[in-house]
C-alpha positions as CSV (number, residue, x, y, z in Angstrom):
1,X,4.1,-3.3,-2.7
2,X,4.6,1.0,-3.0
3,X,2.7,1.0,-6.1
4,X,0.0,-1.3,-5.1
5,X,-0.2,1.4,-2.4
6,X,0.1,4.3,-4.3
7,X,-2.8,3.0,-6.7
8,X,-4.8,2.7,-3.5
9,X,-4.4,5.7,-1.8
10,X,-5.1,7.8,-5.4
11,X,-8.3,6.4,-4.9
12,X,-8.9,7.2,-1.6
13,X,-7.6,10.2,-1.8
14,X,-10.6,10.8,-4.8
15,X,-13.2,9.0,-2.5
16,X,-12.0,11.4,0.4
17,X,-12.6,14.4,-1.6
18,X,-16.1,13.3,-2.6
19,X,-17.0,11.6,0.9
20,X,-20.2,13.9,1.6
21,X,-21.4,12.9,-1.7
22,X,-20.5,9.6,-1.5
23,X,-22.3,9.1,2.1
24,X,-25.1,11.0,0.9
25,X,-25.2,8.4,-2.5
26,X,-24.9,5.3,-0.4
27,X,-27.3,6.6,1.8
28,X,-30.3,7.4,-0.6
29,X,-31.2,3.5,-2.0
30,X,-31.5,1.7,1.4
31,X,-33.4,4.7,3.0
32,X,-36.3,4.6,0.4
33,X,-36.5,0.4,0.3
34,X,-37.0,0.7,3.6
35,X,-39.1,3.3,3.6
36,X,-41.3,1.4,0.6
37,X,-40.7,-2.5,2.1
38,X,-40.4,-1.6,5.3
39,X,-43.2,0.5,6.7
40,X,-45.3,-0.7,4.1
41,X,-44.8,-4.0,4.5
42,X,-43.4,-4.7,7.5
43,X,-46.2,-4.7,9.2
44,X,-48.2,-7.2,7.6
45,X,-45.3,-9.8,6.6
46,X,-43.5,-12.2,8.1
47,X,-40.9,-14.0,6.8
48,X,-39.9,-17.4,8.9
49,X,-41.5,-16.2,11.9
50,X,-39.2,-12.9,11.5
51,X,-40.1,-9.3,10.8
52,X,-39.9,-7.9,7.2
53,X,-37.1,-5.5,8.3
54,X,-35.4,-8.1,10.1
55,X,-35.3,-9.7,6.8
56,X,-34.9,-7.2,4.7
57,X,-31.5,-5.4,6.6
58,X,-29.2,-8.5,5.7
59,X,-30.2,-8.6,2.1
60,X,-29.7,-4.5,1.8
61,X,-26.2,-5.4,3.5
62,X,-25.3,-7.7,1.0
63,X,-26.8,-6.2,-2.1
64,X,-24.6,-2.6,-1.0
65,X,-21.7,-4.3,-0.5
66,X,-22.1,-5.9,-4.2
67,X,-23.1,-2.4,-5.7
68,X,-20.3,-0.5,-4.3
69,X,-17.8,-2.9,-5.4
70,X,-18.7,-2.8,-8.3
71,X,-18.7,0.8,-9.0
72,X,-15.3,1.5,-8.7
73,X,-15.6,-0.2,-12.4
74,X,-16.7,3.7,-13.3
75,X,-13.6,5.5,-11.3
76,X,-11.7,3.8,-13.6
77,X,-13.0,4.0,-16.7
78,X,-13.0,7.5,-16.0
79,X,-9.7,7.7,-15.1
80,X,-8.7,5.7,-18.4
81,X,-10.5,7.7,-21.1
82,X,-10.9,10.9,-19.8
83,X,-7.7,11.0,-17.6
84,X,-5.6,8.8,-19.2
85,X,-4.2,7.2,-15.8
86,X,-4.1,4.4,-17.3
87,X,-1.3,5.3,-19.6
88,X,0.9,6.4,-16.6
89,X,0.1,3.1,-15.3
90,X,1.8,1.8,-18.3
91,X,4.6,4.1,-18.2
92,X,5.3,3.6,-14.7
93,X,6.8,0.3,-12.6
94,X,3.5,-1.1,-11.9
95,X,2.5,-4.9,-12.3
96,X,-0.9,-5.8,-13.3
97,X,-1.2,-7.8,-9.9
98,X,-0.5,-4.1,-8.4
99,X,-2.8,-2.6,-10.2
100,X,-5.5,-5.3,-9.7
101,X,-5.0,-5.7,-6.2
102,X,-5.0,-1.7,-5.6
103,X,-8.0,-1.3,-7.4
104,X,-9.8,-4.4,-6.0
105,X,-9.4,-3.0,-2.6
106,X,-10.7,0.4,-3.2
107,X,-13.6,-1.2,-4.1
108,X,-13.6,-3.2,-0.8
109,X,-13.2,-0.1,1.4
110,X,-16.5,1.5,-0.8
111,X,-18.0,-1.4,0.0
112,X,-17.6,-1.6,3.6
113,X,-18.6,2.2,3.7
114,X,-21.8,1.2,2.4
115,X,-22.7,-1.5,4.6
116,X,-21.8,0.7,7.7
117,X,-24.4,3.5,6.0
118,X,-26.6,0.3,5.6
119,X,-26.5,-0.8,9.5
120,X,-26.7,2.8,11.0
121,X,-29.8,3.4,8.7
122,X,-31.3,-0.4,10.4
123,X,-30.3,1.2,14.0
124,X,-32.2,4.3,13.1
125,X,-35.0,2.2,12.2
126,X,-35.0,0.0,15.5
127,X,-33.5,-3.5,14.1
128,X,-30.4,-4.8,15.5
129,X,-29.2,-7.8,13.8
130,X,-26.5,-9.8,15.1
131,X,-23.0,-8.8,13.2
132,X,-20.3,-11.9,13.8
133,X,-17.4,-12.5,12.1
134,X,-18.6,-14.5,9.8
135,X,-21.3,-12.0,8.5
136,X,-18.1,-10.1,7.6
137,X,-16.1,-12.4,5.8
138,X,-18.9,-13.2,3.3
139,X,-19.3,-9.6,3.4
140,X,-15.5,-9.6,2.2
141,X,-16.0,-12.5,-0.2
142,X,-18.7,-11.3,-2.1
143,X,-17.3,-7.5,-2.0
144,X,-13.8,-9.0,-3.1
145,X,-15.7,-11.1,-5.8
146,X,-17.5,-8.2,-7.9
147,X,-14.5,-5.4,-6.7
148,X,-12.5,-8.0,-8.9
149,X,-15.5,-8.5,-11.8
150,X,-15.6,-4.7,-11.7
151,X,-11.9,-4.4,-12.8
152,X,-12.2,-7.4,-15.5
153,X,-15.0,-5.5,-17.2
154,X,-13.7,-2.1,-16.6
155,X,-10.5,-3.4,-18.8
156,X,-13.1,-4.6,-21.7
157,X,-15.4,-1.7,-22.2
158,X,-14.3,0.5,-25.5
159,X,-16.3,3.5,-23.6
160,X,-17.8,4.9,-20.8
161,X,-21.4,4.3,-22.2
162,X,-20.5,0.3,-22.6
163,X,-20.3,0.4,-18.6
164,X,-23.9,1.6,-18.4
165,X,-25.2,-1.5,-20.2
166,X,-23.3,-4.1,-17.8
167,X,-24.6,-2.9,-14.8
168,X,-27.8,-2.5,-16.2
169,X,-27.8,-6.5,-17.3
170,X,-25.6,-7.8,-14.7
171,X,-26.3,-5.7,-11.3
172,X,-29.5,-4.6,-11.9
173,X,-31.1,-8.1,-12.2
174,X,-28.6,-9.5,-9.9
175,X,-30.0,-7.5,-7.0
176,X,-33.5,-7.7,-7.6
177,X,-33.2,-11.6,-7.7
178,X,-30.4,-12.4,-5.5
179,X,-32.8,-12.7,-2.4
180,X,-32.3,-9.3,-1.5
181,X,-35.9,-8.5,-1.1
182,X,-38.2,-11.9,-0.9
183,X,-36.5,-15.3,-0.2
184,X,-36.0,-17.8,-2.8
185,X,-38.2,-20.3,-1.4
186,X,-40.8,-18.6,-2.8
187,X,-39.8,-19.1,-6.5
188,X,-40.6,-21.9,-9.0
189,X,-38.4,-24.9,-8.5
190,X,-36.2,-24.3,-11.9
191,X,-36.2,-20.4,-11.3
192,X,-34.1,-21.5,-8.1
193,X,-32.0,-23.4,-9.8
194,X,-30.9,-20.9,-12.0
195,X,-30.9,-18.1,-9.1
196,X,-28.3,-20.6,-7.5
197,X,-25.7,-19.5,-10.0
198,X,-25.1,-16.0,-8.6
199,X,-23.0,-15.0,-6.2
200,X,-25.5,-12.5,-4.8
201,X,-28.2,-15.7,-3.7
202,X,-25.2,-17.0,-1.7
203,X,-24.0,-14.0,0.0
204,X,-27.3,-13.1,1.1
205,X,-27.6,-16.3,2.8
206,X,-24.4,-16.8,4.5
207,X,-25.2,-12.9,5.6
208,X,-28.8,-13.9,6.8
209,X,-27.4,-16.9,8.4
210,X,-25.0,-14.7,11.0
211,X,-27.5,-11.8,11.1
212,X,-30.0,-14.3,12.8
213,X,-27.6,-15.7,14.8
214,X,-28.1,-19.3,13.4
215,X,-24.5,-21.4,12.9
216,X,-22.2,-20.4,9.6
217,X,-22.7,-22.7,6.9
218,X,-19.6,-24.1,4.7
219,X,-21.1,-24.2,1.3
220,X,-22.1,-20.4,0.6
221,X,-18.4,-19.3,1.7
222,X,-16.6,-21.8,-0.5
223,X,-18.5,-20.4,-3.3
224,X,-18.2,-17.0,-2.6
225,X,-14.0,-17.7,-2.6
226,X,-14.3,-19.9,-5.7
227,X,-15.9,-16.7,-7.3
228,X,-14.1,-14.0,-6.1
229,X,-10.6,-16.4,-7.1
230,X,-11.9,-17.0,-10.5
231,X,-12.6,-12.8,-11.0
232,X,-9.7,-12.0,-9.8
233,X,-7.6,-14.1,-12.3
234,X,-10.0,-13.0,-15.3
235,X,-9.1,-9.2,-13.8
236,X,-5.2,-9.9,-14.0
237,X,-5.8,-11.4,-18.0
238,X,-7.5,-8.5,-18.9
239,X,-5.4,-6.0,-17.4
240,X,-2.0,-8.0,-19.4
241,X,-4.1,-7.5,-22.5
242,X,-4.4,-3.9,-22.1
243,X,-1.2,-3.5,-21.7
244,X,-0.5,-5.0,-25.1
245,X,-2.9,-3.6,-26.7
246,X,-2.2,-0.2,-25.2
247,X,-4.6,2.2,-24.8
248,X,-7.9,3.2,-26.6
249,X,-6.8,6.3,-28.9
250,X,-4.5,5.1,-31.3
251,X,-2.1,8.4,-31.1
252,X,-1.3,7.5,-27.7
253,X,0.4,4.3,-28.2
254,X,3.4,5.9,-29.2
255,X,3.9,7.1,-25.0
256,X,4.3,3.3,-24.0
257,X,7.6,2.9,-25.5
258,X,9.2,5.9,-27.9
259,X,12.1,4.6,-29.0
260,X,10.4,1.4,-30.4
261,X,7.1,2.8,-31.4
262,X,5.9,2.0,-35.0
263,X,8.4,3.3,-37.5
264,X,11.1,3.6,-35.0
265,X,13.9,1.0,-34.5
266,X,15.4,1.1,-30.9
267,X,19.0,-0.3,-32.6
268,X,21.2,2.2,-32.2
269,X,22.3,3.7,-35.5
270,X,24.9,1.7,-37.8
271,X,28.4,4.1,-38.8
272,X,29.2,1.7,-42.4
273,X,28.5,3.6,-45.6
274,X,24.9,4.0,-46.7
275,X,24.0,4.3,-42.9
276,X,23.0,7.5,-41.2
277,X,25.0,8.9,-38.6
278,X,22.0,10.8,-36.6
279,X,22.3,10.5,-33.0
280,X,19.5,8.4,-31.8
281,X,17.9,11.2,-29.4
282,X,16.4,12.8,-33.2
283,X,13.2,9.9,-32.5
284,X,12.2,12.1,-30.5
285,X,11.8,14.9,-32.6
286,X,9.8,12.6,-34.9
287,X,7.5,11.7,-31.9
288,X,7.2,15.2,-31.4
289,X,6.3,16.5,-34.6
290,X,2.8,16.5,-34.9
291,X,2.0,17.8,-31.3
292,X,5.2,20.5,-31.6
293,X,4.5,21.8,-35.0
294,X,7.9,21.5,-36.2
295,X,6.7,19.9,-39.0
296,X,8.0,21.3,-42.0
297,X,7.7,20.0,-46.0
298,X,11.6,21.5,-45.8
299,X,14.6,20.3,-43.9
300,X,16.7,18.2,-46.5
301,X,19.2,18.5,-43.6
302,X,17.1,17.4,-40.7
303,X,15.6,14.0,-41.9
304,X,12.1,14.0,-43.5
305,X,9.2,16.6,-43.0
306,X,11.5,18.4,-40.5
307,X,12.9,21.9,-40.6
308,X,15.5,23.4,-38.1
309,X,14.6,27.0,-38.5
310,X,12.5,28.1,-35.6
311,X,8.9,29.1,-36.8
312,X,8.0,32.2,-38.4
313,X,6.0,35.1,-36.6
314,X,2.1,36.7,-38.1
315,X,3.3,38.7,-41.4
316,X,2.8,42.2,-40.5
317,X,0.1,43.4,-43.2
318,X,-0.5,47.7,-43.8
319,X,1.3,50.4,-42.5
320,X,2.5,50.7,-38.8
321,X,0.2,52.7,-36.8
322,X,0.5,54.5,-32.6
323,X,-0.7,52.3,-30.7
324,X,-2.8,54.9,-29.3
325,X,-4.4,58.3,-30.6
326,X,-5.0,59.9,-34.3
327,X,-3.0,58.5,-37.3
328,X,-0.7,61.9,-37.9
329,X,-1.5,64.4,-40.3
330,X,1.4,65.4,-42.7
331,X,2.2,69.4,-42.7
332,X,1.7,70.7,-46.1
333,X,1.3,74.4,-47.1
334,X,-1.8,75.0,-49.0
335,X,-1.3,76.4,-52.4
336,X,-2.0,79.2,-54.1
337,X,-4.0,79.4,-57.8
338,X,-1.7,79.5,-60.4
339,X,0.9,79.0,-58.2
340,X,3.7,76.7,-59.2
C-alpha cells in the first residue's frame, strides 16, 4: 500500500507543480465549444425540448473526464523514456497492481479536475444542471475505464511519437462521436449500432440522465464497470510484460538484476581446480566497465579487458612555460669579432 502511495503522490506532486498550466489547459477546449456550440447555436436549437447548452454541459463533462484520464498515458511515457522511472520502478519493491492502481488514480484525480473546470465554466455561462451521485459514479466509471486504457497503451508504445497516433485514432474520434456534441438519435440506424460499442456513448448518457434529473438507468453503468474491469486487467498484463522485457534501451537491462545479467552467473564462485577464486563482488567491475572507463586491452591479472592501474593523466607535450608573463631570456654576453 506505501508504494501504491508513493507512485501517486509523485504524480501529484508533478501535477501540483504544473497546476496553473494545467487549469489553464483544461480550461481552453470547453471554453471555445461553448463559445462555437453554444452562443452560436444555442439559440436556435433545441434538443428534446432542452437548450443546446443544457445539452451540451453533460457531454463536455464526460468527454473531459475521458480526455484527462487518458493523458496521464503521456506523464508516463515521459517518465519511462526520458526519465527512466520506470527502471526504478523495476528496481524497487513495487507490484504491477501498485503501479497500476497509482497510476490509474492520478488519472482519476486529472480527471475530476477537469470536470470541476467543466462545471464552473457552465455556471459562468448561466446553466445549472443537476449533479447527483450517480452523475459521479459514471463520472468515476468512465474516468477509471480510460485512466486504466491509458496505462495498458502507455506500456505498449516503443516511443513517445507512437502515443500521438493512439489518441489521434482512439480519442479523437471517440469524442466527436460519443454523443458529446449531437445525440445519437440523429444517426443512421447501423451508425448507432456501431457508436454503441464505446464507452464514451454510454457515459454520456448515464451523465445526461442525472444532469436532467431523470431516474439512473442500470445498463450504461454495468457497461462502464465491465469496461473499466476489462482495462484494468489488460493494464496489469502489460505492465508484467514490461517487466520481463525490461526496458526499451537495451544497455539498461543490465540495472534490473546485476548479478544475473547476461554473461554473469549469480552462483557464487566454485574453489576445485580449474575454477577461479575471484570474489563475486568483481561483476560489478564488469557491469561497470563501459560507463567507468576502466576498460583496458591489459590486465592479465584482473580478468578480461580490465586493468588495475588507475588511468593515466594528458601527456605533457613542449617545454614548461610561467604560467604568466614573458618566456625568460637567457643572459649571454655578446661577442666580440675574432674573439674566441
Amino acid at each position: 500500500m506505501s508504494s501504491f502511495l508513493a507512485i501517486y503522490l509523485r504524480e501529484m506532486l508533478l501535477l501540483k507543480h504544473r497546476l496553473k498550466r494545467q487549469l489553464l489547459s483544461m480550461s481552453v477546449s470547453p471554453f471555445l465549444y461553448l463559445i462555437t456550440f453554444g452562443f452560436a447555436l444555442g439559440g436556435s436549437v433545441r434538443v428534446g425540448g432542452r437548450e443546446y447548452l443544457e445539452f451540451l454541459i453533460p457531454g463536455l463533462i464526460a468527454m473531459a473526464s475521458m480526455t484527462q484520464a487518458f493523458a496521464i498515458s503521456s506523464e508516463i511515457n515521459s517518465a519511462r523514456f526520458y526519465f527512466h522511472a520506470f527502471e526504478e520502478f523495476q528496481a524497487a519493491p513495487v507490484s504491477r497492481l501498485s503501479f497500476v492502481l497509482g497510476e490509474t488514480l492520478a488519472g482519476l484525480t486529472r480527471a475530476f479536475l477537469a470536470m470541476t473546470v467543466v462545471a464552473v465554466l457552465g455556471f459562468l455561462f448561466g446553466v445549472r444542471p443537476h449533479y447527483g451521485p450517480f452523475l459521479f459514479l459514471a463520472a468515476f466509471l468512465n474516468a477509471f475505464a480510460f485512466s486504466s486504457l491509458a496505462v495498458a497503451l502507455a506500456m505498449l508504445v516503443k516511443t513517445h511519437a507512437d502515443q500521438a497516433l493512439l489518441s489521434n485514432f482512439v480519442i479523437t474520434p471517440m469524442a466527436f462521436l460519443g454523443g458529446t456534441f449531437f445525440p445519437l438519435d440523429a444517426m443512421p440506424g447501423w451508425a448507432q449500432q456501431i457508436l454503441r460499442f464505446l464507452p464514451l456513448t454510454h457515459a454520456s448518457r448515464a451523465i445526461r440522465t442525472d444532469a436532467y434529473g431523470e431516474p439512473a438507468q442500470l445498463a450504461p453503468y454495468l457497461i462502464l464497470a465491465a469496461c473499466a474491469a476489462v482495462f484494468f486487467v489488460l493494464a496489469l498484463s502489460t505492465v508484467s510484460k514490461a517487466r520481463d522485457w525490461g526496458p526499451p534501451n537495451a544497455g539498461s537491462a543490465l540495472l534490473r538484476d546485476p548479478l544475473s545479467g547476461p554473461g554473469i552467473s549469480s552462483r557464487p564462485p566454485l574453489s576445485g581446480p580449474g575454477s577461479s577464486s575471484r570474489p563475486p563482488e568483481r561483476a560489478w567491475h564488469l557491469l561497470a566497465a563501459p560507463w567507468t572507463g576502466l576498460a583496458s586491452p591489459r590486465g592479465p591479472l584482473n580478468g578480461p579487458g580490465i586493468s588495475s592501474r588507475p588511468p593515466r593523466g594528458p601527456r605533457r607535450v613542449g617545454r614548461l612555460r610561467r604560467p604568466g608573463g614573458p618566456r625568460p631570456v637567457p643572459n649571454r654576453v655578446p661577442r666580440r669579432n675574432g674573439a674566441p
